[in-house]
C-alpha angles and dihedrals in degrees: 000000000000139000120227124217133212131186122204143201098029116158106171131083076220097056098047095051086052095052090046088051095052091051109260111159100204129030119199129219116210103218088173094118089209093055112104084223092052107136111190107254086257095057091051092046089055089045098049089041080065089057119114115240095264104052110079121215111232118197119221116215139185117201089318108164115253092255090048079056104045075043095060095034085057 
């Protein structure tokens, strides 16, 4: 059995690479507007579009409404 491990909040091309590289399986990408970490729908979709086939994006909402969701996931 393995853990997996995911790394969240990341908002740089650089530091997901990094995280890749030292073997995280999953990156999240922080969508609450008032996180310091917050990166706009279209920046997580270009970072995650940079993720190698085996590490999974994973979204981070705060009280979002289940279409602004199906909206993001899309």
């Amino acid at each position: 059995m393995r853990t997996r491990i995911k790394i969240c909040g990341l908002t740089r091309e650089a530091d997901v690479a990094a995280a890749v590289e030292a073997g995280a399986d999953a990156i999240g990408f922080v969508l609450y507007a008032k996180s310091p970490r917050h990166v706009t729908l279209d920046r997580s979709a270009r970072l995650a579009r940079a993720l190698p086939p085996f590490v999974t994006p994973v979204l981070l909402f705060v009280n979002a409404t289940l279409t602004a969701i199906d909206a993001a996931c899309k």
